[in-house]
BALO-426598 format. One record per atom (N, C-alpha, C): residue number from 1; residue in one letter; x, y, z. Coordinates in steps of 0.02 Angstrom, whole numbers, m for minus. Layout:
BEGIN
+-----+-----+--------+--------+--------+
:   n : res :      X :      Y :      Z :
+-----+-----+--------+--------+--------+
: NUM :   A :      X :      Y :      Z :
...
+-----+-----+--------+--------+--------+
END
This chain:
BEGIN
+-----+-----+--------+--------+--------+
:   n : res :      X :      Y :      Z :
+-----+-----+--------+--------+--------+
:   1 :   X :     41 :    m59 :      0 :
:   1 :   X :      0 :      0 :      0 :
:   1 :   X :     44 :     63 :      0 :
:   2 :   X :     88 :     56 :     50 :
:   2 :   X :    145 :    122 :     28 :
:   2 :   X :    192 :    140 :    m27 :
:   3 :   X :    195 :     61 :    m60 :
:   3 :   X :    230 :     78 :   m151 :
:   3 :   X :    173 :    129 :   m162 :
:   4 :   X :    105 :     90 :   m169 :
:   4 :   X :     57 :    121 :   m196 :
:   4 :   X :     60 :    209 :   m186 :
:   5 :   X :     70 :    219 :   m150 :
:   5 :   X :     65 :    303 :   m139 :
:   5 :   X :    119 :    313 :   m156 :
:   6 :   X :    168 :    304 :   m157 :
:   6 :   X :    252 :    340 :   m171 :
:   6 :   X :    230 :    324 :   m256 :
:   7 :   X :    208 :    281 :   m271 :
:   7 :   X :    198 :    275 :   m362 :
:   7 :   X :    148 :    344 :   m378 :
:   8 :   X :     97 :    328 :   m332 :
:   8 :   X :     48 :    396 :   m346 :
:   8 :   X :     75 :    475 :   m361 :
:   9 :   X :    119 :    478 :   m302 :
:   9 :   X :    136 :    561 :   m281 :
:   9 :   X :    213 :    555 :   m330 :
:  10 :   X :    193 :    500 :   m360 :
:  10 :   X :    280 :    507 :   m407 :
:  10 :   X :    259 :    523 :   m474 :
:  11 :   X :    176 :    527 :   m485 :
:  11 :   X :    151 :    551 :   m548 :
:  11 :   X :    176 :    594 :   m605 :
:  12 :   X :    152 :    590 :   m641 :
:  12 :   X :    185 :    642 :   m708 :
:  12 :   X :    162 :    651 :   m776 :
:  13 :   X :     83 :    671 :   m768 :
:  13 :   X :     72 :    665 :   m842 :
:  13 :   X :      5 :    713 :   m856 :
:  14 :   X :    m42 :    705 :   m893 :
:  14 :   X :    m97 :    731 :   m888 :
:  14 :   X :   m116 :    771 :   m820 :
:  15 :   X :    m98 :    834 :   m784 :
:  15 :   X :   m134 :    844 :   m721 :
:  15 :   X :   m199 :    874 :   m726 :
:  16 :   X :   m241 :    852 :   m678 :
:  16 :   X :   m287 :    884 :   m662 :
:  16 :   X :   m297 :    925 :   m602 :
:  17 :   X :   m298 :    996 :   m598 :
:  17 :   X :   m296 :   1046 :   m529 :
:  17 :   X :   m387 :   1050 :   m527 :
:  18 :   X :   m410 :   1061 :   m457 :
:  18 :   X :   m449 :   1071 :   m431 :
:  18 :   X :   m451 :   1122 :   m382 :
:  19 :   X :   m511 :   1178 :   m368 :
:  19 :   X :   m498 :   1207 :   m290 :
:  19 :   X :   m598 :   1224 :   m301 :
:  20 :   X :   m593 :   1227 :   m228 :
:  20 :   X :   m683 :   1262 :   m207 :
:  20 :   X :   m650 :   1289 :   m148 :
:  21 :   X :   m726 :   1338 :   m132 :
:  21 :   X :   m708 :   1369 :    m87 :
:  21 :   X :   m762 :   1402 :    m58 :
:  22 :   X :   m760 :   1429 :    m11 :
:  22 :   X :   m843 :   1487 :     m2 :
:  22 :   X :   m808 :   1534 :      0 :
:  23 :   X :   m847 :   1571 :    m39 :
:  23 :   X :   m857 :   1622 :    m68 :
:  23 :   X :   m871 :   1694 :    m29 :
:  24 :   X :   m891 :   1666 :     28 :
:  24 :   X :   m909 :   1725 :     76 :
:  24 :   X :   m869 :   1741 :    135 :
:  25 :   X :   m803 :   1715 :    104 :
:  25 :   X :   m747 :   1697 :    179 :
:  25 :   X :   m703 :   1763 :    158 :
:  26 :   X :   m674 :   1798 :    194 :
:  26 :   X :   m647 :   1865 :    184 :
:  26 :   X :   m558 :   1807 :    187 :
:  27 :   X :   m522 :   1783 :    153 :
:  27 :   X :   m455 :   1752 :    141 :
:  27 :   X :   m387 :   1782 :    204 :
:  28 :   X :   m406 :   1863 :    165 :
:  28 :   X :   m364 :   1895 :    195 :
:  28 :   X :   m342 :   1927 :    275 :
:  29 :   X :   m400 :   1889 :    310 :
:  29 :   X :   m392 :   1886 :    356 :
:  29 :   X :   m364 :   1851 :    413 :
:  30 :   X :   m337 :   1792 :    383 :
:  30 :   X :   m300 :   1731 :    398 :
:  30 :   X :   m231 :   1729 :    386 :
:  31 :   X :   m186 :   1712 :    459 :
:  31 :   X :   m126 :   1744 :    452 :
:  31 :   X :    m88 :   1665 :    477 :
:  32 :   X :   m144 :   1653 :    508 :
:  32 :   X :    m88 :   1589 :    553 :
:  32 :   X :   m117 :   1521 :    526 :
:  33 :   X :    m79 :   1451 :    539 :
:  33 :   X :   m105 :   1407 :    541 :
:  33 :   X :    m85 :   1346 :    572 :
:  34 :   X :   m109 :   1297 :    578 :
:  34 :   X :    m76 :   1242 :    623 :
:  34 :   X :    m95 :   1171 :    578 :
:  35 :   X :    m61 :   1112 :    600 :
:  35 :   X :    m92 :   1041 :    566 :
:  35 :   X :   m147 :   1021 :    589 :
:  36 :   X :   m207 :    988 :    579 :
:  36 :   X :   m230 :    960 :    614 :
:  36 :   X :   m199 :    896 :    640 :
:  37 :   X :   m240 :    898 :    694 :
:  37 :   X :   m207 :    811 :    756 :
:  37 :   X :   m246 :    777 :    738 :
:  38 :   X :   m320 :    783 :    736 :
:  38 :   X :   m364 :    703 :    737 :
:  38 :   X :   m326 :    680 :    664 :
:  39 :   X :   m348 :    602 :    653 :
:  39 :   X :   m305 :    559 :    587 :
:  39 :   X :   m374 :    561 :    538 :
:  40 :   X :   m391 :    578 :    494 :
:  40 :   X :   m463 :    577 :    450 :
:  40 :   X :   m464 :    517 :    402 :
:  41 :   X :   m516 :    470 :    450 :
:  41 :   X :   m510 :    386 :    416 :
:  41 :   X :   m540 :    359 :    359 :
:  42 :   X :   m557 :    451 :    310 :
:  42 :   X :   m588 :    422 :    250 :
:  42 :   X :   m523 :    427 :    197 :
:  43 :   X :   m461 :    436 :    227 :
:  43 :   X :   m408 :    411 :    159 :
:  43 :   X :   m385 :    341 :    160 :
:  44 :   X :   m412 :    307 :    101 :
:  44 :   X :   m384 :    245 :     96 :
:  44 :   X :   m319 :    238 :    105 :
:  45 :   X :   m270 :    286 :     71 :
:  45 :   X :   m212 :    271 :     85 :
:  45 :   X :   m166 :    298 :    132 :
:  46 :   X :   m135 :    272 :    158 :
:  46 :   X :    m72 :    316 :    201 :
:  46 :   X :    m26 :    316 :    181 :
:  47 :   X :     34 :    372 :    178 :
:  47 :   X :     72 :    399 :    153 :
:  47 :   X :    135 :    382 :    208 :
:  48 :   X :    203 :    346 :    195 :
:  48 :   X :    256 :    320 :    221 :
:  48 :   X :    284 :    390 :    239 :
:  49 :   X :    326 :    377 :    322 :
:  49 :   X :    340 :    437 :    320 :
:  49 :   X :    396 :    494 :    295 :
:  50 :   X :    429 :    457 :    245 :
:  50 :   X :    467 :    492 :    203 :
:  50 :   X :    402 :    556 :    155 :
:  51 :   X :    374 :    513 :    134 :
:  51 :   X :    326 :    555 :     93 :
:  51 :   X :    276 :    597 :    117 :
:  52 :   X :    276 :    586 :    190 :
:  52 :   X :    215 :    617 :    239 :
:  52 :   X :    270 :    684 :    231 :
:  53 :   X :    308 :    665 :    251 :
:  53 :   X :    371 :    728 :    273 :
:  53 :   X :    366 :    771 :    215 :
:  54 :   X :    373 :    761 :    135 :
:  54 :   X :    392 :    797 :     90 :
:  54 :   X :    318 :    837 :     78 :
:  55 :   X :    248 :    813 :     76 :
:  55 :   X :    180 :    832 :     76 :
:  55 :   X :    189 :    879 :    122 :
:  56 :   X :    196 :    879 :    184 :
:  56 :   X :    192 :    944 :    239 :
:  56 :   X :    256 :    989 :    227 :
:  57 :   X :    319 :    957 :    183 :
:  57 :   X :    336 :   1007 :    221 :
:  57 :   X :    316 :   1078 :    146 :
:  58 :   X :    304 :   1024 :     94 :
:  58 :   X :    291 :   1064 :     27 :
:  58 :   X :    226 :   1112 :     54 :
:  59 :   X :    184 :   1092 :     66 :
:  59 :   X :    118 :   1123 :     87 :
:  59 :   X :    160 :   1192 :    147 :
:  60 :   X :    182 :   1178 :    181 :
:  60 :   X :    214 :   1223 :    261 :
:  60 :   X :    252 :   1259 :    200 :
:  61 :   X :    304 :   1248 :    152 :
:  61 :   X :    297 :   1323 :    103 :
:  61 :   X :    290 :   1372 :     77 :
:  62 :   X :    239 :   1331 :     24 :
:  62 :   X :    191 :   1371 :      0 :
:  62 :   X :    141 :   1396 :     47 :
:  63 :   X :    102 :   1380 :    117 :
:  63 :   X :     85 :   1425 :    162 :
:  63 :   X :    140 :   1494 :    186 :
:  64 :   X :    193 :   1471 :    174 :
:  64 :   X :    239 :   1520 :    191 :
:  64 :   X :    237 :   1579 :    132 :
:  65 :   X :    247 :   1576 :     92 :
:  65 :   X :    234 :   1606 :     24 :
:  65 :   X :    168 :   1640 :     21 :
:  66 :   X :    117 :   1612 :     50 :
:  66 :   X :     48 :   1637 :     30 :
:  66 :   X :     60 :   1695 :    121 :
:  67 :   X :    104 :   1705 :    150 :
:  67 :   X :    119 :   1738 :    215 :
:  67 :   X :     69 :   1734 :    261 :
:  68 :   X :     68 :   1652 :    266 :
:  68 :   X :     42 :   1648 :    343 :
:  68 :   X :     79 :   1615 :    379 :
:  69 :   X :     91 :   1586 :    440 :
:  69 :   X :    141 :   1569 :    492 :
:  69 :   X :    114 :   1504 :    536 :
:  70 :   X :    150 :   1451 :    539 :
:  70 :   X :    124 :   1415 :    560 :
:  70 :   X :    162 :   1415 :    638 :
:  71 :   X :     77 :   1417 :    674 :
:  71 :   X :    101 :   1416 :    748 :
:  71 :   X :     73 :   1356 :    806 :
:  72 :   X :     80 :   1363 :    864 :
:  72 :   X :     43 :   1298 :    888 :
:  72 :   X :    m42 :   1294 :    883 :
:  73 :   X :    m69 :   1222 :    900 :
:  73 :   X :   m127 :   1229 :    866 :
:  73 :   X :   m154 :   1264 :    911 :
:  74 :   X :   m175 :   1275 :    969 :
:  74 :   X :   m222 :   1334 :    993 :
:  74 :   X :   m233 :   1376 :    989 :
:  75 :   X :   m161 :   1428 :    938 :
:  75 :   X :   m180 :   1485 :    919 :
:  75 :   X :   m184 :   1481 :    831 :
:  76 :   X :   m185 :   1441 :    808 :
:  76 :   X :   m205 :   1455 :    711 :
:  76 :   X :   m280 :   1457 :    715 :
:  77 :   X :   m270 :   1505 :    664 :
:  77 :   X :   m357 :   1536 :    635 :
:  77 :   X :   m348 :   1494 :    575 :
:  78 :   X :   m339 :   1444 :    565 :
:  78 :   X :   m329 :   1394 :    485 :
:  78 :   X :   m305 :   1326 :    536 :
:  79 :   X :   m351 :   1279 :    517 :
:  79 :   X :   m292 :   1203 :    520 :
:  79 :   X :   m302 :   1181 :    462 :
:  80 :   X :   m256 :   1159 :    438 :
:  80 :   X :   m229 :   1112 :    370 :
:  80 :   X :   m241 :   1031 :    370 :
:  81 :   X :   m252 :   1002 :    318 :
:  81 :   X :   m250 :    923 :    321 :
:  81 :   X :   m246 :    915 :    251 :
:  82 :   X :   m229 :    852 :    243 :
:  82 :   X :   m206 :    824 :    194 :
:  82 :   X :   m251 :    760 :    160 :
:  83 :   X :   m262 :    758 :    103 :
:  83 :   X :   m295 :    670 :     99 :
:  83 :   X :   m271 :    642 :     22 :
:  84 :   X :   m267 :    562 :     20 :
:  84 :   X :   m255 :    537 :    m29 :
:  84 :   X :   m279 :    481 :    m45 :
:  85 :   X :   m296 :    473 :   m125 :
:  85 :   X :   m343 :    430 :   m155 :
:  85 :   X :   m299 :    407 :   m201 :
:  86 :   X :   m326 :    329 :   m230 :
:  86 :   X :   m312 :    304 :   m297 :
:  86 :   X :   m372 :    268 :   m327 :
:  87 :   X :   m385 :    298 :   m361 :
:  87 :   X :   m435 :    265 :   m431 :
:  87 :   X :   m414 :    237 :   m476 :
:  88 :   X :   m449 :    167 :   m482 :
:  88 :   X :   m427 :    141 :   m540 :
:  88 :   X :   m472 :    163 :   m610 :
:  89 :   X :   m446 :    176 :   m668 :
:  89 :   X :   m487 :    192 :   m739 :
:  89 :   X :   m482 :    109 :   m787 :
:  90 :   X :   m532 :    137 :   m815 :
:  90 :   X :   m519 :     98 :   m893 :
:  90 :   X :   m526 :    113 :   m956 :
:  91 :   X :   m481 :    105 :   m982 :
:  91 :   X :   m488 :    142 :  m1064 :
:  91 :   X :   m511 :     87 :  m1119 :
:  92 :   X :   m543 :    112 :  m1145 :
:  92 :   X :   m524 :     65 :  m1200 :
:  92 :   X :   m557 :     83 :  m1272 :
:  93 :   X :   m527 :     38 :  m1309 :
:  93 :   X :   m498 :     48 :  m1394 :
:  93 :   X :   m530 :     19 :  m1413 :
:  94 :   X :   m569 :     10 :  m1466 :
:  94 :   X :   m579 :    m27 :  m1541 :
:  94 :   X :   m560 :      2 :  m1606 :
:  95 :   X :   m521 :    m28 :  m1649 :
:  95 :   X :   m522 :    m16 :  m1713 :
:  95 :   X :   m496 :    m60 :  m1747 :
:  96 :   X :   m524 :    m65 :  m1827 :
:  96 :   X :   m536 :   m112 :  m1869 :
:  96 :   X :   m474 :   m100 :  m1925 :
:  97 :   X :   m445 :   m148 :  m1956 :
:  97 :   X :   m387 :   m152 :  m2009 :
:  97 :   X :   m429 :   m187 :  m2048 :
:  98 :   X :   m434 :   m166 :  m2112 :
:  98 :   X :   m436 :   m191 :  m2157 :
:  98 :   X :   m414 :   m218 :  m2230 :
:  99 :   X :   m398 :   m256 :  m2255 :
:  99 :   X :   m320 :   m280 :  m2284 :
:  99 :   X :   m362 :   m289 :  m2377 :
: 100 :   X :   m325 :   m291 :  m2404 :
: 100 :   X :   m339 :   m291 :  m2503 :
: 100 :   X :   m356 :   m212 :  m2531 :
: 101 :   X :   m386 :   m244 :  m2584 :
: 101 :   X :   m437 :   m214 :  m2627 :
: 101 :   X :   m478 :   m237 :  m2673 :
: 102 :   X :   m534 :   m214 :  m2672 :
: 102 :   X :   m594 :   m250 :  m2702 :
: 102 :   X :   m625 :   m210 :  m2748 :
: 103 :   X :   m614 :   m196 :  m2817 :
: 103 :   X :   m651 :   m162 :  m2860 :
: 103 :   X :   m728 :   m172 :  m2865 :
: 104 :   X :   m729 :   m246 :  m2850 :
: 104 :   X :   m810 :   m259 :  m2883 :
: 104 :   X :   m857 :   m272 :  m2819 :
: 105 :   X :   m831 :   m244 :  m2767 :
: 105 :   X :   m881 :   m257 :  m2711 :
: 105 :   X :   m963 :   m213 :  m2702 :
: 106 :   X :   m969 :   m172 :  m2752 :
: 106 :   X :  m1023 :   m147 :  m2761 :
: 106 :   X :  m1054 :   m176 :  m2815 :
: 107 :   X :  m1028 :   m221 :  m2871 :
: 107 :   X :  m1058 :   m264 :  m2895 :
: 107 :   X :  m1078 :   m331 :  m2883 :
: 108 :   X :  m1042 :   m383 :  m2850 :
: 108 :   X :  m1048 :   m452 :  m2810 :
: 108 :   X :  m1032 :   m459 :  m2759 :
: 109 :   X :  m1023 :   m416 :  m2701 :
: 109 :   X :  m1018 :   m417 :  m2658 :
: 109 :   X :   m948 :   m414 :  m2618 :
: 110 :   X :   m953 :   m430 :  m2555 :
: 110 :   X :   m884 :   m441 :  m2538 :
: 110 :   X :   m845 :   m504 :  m2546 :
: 111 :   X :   m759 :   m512 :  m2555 :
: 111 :   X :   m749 :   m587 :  m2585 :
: 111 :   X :   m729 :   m583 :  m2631 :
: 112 :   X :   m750 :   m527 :  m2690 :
: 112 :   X :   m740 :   m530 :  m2744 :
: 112 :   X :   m674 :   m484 :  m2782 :
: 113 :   X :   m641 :   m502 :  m2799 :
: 113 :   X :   m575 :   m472 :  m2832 :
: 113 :   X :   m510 :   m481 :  m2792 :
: 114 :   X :   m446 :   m457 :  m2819 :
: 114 :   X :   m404 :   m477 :  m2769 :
: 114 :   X :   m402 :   m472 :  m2700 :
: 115 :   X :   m366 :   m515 :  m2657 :
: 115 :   X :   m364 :   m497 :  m2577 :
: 115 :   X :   m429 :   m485 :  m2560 :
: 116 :   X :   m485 :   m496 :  m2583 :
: 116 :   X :   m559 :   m466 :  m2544 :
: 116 :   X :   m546 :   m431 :  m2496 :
: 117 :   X :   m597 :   m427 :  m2449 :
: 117 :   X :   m593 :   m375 :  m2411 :
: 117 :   X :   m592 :   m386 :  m2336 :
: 118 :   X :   m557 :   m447 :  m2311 :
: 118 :   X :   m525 :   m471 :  m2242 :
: 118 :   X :   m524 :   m419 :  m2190 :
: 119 :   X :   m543 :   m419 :  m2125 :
: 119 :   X :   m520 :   m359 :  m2089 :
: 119 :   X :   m526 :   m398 :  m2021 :
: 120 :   X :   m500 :   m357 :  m1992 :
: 120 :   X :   m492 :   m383 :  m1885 :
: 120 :   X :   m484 :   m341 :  m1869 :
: 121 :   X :   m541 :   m349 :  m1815 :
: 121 :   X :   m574 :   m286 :  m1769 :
: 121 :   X :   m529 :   m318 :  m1702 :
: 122 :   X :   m471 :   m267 :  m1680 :
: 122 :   X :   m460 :   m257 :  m1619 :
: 122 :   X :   m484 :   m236 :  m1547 :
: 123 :   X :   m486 :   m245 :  m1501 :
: 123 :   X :   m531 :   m202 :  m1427 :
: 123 :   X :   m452 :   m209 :  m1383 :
: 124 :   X :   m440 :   m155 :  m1376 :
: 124 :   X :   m367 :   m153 :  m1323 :
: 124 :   X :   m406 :   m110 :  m1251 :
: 125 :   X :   m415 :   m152 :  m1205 :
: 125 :   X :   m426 :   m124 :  m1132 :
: 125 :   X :   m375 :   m126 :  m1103 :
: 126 :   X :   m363 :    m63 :  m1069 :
: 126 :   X :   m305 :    m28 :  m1034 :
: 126 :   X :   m338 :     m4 :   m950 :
: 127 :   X :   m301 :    m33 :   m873 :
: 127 :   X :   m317 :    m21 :   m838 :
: 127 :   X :   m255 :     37 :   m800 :
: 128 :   X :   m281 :     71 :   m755 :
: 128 :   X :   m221 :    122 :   m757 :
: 128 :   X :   m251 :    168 :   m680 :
: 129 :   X :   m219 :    193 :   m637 :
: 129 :   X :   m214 :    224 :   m605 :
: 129 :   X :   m229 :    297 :   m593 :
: 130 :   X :   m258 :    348 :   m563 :
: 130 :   X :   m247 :    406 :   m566 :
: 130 :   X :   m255 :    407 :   m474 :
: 131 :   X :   m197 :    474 :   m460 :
: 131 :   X :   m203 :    461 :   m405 :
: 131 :   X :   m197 :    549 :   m383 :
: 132 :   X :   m226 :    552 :   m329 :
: 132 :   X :   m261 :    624 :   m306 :
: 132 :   X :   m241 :    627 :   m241 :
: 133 :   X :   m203 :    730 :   m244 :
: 133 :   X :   m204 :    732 :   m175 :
: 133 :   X :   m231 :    808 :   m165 :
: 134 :   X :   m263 :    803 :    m90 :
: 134 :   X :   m324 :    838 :    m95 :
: 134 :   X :   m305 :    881 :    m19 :
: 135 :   X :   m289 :    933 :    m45 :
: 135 :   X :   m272 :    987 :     26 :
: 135 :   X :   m337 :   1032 :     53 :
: 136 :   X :   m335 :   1029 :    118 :
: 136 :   X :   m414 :   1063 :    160 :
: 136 :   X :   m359 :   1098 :    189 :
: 137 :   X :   m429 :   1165 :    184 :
: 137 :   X :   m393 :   1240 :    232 :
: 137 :   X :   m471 :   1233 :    277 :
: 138 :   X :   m464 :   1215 :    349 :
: 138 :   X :   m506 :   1226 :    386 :
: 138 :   X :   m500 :   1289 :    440 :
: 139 :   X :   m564 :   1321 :    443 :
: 139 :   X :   m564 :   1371 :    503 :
: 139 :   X :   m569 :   1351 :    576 :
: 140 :   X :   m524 :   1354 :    609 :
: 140 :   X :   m516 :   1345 :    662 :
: 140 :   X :   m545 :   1346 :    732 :
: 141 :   X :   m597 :   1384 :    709 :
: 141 :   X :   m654 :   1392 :    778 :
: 141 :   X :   m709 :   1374 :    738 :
: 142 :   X :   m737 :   1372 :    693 :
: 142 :   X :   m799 :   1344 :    682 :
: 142 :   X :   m795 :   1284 :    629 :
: 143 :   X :   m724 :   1247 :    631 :
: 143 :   X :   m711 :   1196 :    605 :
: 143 :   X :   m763 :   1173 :    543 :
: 144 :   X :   m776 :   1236 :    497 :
: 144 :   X :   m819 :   1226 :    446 :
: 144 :   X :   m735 :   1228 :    381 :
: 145 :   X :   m753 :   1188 :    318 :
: 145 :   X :   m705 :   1196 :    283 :
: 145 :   X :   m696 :   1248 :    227 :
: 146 :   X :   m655 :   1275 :    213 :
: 146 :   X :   m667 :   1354 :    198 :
: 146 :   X :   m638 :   1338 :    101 :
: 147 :   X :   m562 :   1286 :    104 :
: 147 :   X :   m550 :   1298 :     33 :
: 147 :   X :   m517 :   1222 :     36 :
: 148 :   X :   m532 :   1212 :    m27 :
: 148 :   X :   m510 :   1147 :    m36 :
: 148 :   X :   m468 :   1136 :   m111 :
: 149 :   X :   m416 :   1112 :   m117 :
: 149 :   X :   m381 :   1106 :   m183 :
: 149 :   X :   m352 :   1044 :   m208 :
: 150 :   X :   m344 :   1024 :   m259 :
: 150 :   X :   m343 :    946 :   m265 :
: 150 :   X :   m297 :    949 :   m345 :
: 151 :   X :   m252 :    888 :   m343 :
: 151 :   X :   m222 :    892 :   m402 :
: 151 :   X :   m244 :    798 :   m412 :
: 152 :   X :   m231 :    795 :   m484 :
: 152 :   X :   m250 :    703 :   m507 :
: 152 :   X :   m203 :    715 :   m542 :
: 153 :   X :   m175 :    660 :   m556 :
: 153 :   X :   m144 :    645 :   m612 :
: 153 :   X :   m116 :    563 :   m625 :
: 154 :   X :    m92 :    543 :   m671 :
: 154 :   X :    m99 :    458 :   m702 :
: 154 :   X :    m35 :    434 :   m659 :
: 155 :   X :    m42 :    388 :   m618 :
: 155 :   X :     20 :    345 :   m573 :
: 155 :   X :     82 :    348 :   m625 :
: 156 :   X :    136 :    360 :   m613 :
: 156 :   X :    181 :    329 :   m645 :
: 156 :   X :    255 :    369 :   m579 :
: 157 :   X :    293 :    298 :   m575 :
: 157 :   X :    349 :    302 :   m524 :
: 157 :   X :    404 :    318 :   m555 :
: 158 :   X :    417 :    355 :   m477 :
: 158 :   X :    489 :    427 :   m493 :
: 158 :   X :    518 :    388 :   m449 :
: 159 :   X :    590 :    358 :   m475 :
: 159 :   X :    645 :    315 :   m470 :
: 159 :   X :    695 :    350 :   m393 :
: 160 :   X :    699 :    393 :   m389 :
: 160 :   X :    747 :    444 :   m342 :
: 160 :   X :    717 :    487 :   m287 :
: 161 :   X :    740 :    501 :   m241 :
: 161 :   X :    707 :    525 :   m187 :
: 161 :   X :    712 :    625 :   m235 :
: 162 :   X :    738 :    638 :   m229 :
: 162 :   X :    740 :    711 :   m263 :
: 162 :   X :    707 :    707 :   m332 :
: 163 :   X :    677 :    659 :   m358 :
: 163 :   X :    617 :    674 :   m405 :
: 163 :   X :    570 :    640 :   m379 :
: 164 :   X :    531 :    621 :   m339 :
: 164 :   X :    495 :    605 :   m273 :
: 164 :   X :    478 :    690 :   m254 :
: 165 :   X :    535 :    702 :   m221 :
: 165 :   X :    520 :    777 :   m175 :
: 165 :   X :    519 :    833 :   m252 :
: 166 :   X :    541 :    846 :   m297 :
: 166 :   X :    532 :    874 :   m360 :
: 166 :   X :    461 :    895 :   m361 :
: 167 :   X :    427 :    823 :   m390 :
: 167 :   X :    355 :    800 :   m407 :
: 167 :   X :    314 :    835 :   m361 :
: 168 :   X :    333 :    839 :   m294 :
: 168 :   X :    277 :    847 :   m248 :
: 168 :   X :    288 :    935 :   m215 :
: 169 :   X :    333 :    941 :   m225 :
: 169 :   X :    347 :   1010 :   m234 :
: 169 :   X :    298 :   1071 :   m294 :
: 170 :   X :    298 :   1035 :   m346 :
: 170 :   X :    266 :   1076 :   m391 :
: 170 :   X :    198 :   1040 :   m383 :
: 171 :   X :    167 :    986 :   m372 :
: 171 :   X :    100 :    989 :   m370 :
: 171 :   X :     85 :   1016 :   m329 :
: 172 :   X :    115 :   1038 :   m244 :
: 172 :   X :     79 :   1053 :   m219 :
: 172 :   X :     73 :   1154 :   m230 :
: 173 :   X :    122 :   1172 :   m262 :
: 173 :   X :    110 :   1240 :   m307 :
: 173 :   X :     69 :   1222 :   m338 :
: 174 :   X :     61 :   1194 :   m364 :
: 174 :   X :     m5 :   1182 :   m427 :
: 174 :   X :    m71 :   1196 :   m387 :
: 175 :   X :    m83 :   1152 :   m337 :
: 175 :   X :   m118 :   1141 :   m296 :
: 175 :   X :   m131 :   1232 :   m264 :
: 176 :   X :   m106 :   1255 :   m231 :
: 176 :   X :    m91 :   1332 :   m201 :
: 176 :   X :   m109 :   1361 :   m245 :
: 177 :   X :    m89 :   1369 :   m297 :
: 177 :   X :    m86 :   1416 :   m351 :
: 177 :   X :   m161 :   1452 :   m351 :
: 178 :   X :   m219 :   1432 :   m302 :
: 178 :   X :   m289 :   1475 :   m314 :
: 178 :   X :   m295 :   1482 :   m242 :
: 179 :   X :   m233 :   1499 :   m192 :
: 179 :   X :   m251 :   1499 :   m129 :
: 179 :   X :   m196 :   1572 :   m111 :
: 180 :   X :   m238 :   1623 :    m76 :
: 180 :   X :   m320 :   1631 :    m56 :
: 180 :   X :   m350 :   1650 :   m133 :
: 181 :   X :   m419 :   1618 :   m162 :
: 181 :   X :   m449 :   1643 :   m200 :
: 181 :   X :   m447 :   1729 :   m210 :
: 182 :   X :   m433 :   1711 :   m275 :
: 182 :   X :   m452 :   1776 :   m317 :
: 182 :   X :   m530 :   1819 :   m313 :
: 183 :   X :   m543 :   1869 :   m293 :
: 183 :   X :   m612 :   1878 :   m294 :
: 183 :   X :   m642 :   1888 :   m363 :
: 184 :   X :   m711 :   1862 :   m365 :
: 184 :   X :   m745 :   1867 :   m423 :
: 184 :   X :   m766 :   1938 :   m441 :
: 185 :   X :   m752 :   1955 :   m523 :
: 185 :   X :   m764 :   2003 :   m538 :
: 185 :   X :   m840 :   2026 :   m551 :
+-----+-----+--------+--------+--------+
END
């Protein structure tokens, strides 16, 4: 299960970014933040703690960057958490080859003239991975969730610990990149 996540967060291909948020939350008023403590038992997967380490400390960052400060939890107006998923997909293909040529197939049908008109229909099913990690900005006294941001993208494993921490470095910018929301015009 922990290949499984180090394959996940070692992704690299197609991404998909995500964020929501309410809309009626003033952003800029939020300076501090802390981790949350309880463990949230709807992530199937857990994250080894090499990779736990590189997720917080990428996220503790880019909170730094966005200039808020992480302090102990009794005083953050933000707690943070983390979650991670893997979905499996399926793709799949059909298409047909068809081999000769047949001049007279609008006159006698098929069969008729050289090579007739032979063909094989292929179906290639492809099963495949996408794996998602999904950052919560919670408010701290009324423990309602304020912004949420999420990146997907197709499993594929990063061989080296510094393209490991690389990978997870820029998704979780990716991820940030709409935090605090922009106000609507």
């Amino acid at each position: 299960m922990l290949l499984a996540m180090a394959l996940m967060l070692g992704a690299c291909s197609s991404v998909d970014t995500n964020w929501d948020y309410n809309p009626a939350v003033d952003f800029a008023q939020f300076k501090t933040f802390a981790w949350t403590t309880s463990v949230n038992d709807k992530s199937e997967y857990h994250l080894d703690g090499l990779m736990d380490a590189r997720v917080r400390k990428a996220i503790d960052d880019q909170l730094a960057l966005k200039g808020l400060t992480e302090v102990p939890h009794d005083k953050a107006q933000l707690l943070v958490n983390y979650l991670t998923k893997v979905d499996t997909k399926v793709d799949v293909d059909t298409f047909t080859n068809y081999y000769g040529y047949n001049p007279y197939y609008p006159y006698y049908g098929p069969g008729w003239g050289w090579g007739g008109q032979w063909g094989q229909t292929q179906t290639q099913v492809r099963e495949y991975n996408v794996g998602t990690l999904i950052v919560d900005l919670v408010d701290a006294k009324t423990k309602a969730l304020l912004w949420r941001g999420s990146i997907a993208d197709i499993i594929k494993d990063k061989k080296t610990p510094q393209e490991r921490t690389e990978f997870i470095n820029k998704a979780v910018a990716d991820i940030m990149a709409n935090y605090p929301p922009k106000p609507q015009q």
